[in-house]
BADREN-623230 format. One record per residue: residue number from 1; residue in one letter; x negated, y, z negated of N, C-alpha, C in turn. Coordinates in nm, 2 decimals. Layout:
- NUM  A  X  Y  Z  X  Y  Z  X  Y  Z
...
//
This chain:
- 1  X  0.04  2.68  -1.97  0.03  2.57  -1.87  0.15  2.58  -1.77
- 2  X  0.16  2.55  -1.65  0.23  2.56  -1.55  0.37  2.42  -1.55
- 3  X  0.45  2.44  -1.53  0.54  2.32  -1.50  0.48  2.18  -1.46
- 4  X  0.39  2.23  -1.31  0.36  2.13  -1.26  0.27  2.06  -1.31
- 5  X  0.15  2.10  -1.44  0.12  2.04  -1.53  0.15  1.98  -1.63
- 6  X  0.24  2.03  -1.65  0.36  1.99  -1.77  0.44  1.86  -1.71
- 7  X  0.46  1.83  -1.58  0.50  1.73  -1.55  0.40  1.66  -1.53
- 8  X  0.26  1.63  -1.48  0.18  1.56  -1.45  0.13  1.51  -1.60
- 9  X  0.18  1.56  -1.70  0.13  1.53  -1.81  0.20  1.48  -1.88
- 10  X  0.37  1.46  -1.82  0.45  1.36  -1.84  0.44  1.24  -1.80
- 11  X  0.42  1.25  -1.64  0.38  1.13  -1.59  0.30  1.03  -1.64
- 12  X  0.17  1.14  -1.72  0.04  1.07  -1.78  0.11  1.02  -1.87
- 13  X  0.18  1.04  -1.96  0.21  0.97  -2.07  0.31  0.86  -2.08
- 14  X  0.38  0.81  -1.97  0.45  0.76  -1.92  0.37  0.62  -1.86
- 15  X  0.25  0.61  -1.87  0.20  0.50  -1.81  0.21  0.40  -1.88
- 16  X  0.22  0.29  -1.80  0.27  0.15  -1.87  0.40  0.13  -1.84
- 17  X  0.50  0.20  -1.78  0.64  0.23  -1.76  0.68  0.21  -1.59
- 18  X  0.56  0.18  -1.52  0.59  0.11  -1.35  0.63  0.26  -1.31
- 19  X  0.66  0.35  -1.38  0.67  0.50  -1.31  0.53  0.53  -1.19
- 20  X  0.60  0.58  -1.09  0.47  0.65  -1.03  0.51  0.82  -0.99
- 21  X  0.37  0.85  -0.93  0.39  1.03  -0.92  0.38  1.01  -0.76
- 22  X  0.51  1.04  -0.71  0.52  1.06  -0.59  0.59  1.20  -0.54
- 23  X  0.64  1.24  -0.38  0.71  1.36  -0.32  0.82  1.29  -0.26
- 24  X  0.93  1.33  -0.31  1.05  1.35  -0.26  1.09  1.53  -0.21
- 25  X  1.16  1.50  -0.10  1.25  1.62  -0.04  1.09  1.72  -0.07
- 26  X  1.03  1.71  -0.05  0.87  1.81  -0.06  0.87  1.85  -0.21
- 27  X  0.93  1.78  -0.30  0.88  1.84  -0.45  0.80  1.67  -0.55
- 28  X  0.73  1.77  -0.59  0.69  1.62  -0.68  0.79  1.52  -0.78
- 29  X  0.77  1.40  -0.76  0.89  1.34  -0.85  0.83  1.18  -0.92
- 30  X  0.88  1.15  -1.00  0.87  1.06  -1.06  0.94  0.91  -0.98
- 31  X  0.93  0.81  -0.96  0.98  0.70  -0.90  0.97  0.56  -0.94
- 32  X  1.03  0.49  -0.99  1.02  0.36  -1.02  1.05  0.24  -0.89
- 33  X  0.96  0.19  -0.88  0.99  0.11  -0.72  1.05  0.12  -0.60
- 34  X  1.01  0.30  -0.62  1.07  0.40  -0.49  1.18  0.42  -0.52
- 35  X  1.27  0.42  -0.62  1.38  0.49  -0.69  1.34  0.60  -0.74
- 36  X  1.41  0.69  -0.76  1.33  0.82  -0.76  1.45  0.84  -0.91
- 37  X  1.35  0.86  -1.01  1.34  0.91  -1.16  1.43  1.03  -1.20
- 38  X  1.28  1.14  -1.16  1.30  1.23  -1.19  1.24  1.34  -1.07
- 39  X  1.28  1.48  -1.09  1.24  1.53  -0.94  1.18  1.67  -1.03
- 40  X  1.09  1.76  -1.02  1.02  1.87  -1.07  1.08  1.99  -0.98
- 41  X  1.13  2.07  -1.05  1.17  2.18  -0.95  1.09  2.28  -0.99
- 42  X  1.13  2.41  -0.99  1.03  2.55  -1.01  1.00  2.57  -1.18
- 43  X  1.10  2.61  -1.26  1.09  2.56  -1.40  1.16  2.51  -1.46
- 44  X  1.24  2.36  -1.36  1.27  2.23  -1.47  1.24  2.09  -1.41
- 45  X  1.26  1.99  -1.47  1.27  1.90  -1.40  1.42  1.83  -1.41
- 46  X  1.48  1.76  -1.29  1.60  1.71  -1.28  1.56  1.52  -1.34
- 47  X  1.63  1.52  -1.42  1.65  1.35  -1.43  1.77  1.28  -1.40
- 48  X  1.77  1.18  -1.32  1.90  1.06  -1.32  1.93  1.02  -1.42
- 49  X  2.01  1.04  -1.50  2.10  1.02  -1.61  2.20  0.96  -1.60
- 50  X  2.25  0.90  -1.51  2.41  0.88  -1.48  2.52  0.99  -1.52
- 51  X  2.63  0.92  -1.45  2.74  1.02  -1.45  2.83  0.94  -1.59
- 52  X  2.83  1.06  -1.68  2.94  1.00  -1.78  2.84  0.94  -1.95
- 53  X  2.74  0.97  -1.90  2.68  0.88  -2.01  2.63  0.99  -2.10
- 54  X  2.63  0.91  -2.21  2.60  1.00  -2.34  2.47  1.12  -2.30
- 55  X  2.39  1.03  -2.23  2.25  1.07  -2.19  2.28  1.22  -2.11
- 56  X  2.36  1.22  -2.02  2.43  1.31  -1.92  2.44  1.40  -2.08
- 57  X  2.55  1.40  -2.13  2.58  1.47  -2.22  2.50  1.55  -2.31
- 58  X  2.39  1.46  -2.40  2.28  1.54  -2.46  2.15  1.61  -2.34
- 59  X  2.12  1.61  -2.23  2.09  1.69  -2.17  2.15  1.81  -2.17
- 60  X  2.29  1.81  -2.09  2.36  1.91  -2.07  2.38  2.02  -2.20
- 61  X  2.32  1.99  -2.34  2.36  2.04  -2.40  2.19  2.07  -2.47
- 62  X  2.11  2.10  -2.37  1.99  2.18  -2.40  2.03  2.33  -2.36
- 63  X  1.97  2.39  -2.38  1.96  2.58  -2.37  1.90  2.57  -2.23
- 64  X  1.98  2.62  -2.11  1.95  2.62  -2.02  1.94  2.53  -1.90
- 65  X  1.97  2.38  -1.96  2.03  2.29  -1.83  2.11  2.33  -1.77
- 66  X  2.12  2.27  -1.63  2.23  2.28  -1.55  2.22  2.15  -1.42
- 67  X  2.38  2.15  -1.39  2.32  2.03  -1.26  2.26  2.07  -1.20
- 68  X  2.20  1.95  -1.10  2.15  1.94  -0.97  2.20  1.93  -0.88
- 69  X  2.15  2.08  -0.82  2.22  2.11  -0.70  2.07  2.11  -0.60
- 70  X  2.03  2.04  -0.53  1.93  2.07  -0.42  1.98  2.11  -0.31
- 71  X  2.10  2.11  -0.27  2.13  2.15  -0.16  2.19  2.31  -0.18
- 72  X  2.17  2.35  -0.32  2.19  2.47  -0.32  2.33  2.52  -0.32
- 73  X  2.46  2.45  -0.22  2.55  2.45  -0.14  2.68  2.42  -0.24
- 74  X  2.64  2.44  -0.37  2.74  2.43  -0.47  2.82  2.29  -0.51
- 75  X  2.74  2.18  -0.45  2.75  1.99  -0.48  2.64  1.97  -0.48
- 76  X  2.64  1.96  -0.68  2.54  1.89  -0.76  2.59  1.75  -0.72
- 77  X  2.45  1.65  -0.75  2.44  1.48  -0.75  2.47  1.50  -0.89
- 78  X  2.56  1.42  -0.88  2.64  1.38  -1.01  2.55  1.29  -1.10
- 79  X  2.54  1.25  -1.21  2.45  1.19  -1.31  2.30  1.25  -1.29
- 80  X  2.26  1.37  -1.25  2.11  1.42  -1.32  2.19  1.59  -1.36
- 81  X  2.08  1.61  -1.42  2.06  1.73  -1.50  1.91  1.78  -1.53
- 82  X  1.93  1.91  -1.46  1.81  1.95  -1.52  1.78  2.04  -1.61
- 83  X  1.63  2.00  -1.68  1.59  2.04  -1.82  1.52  2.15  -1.82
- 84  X  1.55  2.27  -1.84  1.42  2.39  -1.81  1.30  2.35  -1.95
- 85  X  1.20  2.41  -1.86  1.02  2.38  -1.92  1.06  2.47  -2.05
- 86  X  1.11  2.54  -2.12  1.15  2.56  -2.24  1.20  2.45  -2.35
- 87  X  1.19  2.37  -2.24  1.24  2.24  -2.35  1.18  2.12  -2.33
- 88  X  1.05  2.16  -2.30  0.95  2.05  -2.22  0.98  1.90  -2.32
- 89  X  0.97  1.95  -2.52  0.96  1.86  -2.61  1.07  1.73  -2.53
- 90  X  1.16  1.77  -2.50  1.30  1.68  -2.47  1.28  1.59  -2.34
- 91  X  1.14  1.65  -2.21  1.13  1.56  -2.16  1.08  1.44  -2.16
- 92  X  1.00  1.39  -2.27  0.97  1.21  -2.26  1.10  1.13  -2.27
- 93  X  1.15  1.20  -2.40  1.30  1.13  -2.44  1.39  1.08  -2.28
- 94  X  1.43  1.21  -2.22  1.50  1.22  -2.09  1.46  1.14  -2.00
- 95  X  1.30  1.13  -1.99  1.25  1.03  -1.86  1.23  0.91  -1.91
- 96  X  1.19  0.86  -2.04  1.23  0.71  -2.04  1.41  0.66  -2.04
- 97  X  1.50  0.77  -2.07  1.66  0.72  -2.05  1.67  0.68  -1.88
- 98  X  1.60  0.78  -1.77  1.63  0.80  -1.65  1.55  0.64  -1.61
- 99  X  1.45  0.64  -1.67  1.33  0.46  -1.65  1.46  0.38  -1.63
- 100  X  1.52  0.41  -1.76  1.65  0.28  -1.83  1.74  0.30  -1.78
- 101  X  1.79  0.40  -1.70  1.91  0.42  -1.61  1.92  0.34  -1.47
- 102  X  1.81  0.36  -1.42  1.74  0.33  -1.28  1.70  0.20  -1.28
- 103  X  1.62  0.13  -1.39  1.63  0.00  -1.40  1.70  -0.06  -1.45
- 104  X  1.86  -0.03  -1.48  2.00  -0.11  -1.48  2.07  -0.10  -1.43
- 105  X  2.07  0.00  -1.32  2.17  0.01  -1.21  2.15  -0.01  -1.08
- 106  X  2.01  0.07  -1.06  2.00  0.10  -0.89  1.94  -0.04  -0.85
- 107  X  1.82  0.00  -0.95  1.76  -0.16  -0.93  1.82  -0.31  -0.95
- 108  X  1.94  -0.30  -1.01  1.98  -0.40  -1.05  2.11  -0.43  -0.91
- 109  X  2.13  -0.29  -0.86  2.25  -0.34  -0.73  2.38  -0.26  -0.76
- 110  X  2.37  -0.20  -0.86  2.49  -0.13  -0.82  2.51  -0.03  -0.80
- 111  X  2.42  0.08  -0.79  2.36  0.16  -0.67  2.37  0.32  -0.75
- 112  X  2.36  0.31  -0.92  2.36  0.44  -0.98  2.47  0.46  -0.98
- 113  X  2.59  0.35  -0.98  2.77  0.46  -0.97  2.80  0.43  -1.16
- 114  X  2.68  0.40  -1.23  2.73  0.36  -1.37  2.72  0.52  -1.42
//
């Protein structure tokens, strides 16, 4: 099965959760009231995790995470991490933390600096 089904099959499972399947920066991504979740790269997906948080932590410490760097330019966004599709099992866990990240911070006003 391809990533990009592996994520659309995340998403599916994820319903009930106000998540939607939208495009950010031209890649598919996950979004909670246009806050953006999680983002699908080639073979991983990046989740908002915050900076500092346990969540950040057990990510980083799958076989083959690494930050997120989309600009390529060697400054990762601080609080995501992404999960390579070798560890697909770890993504529900990861995107309902990023749900709970996003709806206590960004949405709540203080803008993801938790």
């Amino acid at each position: 099965m391809t990533t990009t089904a592996l994520f659309r099959q995340l998403h599916d499972r994820l319903a009930g959760t106000g998540v939607e399947l939208s495009t950010v920066f031209g890649d598919e991504a996950l979004t909670l009231q246009g806050k953006v979740v999680a983002v699908l790269l080639d073979h991983s997906v990046a989740f908002r995790l915050g900076r500092g948080t346990d969540e950040e932590a057990r990510a980083f410490d799958v076989p083959g995470a690494a930050p997120f760097d989309p600009t390529r330019k060697g400054r990762p966004f601080r609080g995501w991490v992404c999960v390579p599709d070798t560890a697909t099992d770890t993504w529900p866990g990861f995107a309902e933390e990023a749900i709970s990240f996003v709806g206590r911070t960004v949405l709540a006003g203080d803008g993801g600096k938790a």
